[in-house]
N, C-alpha and C positions, 0 to 999 in steps of 0.2 A: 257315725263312729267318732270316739271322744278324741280330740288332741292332748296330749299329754306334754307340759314342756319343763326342764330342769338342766340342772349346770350339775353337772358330776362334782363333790366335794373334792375330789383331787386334780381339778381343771382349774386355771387362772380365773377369776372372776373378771366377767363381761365387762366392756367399758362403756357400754351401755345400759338401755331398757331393753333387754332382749335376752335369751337362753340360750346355752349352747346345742341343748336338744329341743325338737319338738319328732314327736313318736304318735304314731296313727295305724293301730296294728303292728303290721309286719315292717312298714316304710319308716323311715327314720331323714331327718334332715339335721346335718350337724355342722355348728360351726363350729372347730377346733380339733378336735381328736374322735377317734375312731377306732375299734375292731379291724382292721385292716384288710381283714379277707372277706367284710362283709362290704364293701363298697362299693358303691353301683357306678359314682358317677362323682367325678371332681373338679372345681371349678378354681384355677389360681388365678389371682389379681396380682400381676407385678408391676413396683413402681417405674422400674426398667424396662426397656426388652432388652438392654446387654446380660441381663442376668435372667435369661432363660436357658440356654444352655447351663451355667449351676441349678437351676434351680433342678432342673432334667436328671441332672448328675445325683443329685441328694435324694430327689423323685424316685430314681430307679431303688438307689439303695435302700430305701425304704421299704416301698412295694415290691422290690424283687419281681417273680415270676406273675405275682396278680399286677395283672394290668388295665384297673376300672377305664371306665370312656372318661375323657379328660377336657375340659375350654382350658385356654391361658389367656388372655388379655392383660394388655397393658393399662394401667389406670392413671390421672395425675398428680394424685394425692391419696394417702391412707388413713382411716382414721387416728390409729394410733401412733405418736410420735416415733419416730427412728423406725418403722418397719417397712421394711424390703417390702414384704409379698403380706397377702393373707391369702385363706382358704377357705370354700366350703365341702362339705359334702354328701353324698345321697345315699344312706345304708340300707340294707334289710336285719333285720332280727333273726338270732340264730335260731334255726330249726322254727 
């Protein structure tokens, strides 16, 4: 099965050597944005753990009633300057 990998033209571009998608049939691994009701599985990296409950709070309102399987870990540094958290996450392709 081919890997297919690309950065959606309306997604920030990467701060690295890496894509925000990589797509293998149906599976999908995203870092950054998402279809929201397609997501399997979310993985947040916070610089904090006092800001896990915000982060939880903006979490829900997001995702509302889907509620993919989730990690949160705390990390000690992020790559990009001034960010809180980052994310990944694990999608399927519609239909």
């Amino acid at each position: 099965m081919k890997v297919e990998t690309f950065t959606p033209a309306n997604a920030m571009q990467p701060i690295g050597p890496y894509s925000h998608v990589a797509r293998a049939g149906s599976f999908i691994a995203i870092s950054g944005t998402a279809d929201l009701e397609h997501v399997l599985h979310v993985n947040v990296f916070l610089e904090n753990a006092a800001d896990f409950a915000e982060m939880n709070r903006a979490y829900s309102e997001v995702f509302g009633d889907h509620r993919p399987a989730r990690t949160a870990v705390t990390v000690s540094d992020l790559p990009k300057k001034g960010a809180l958290l980052t994310m990944n996450l694990t999608a399927v392709t519609k239909g």
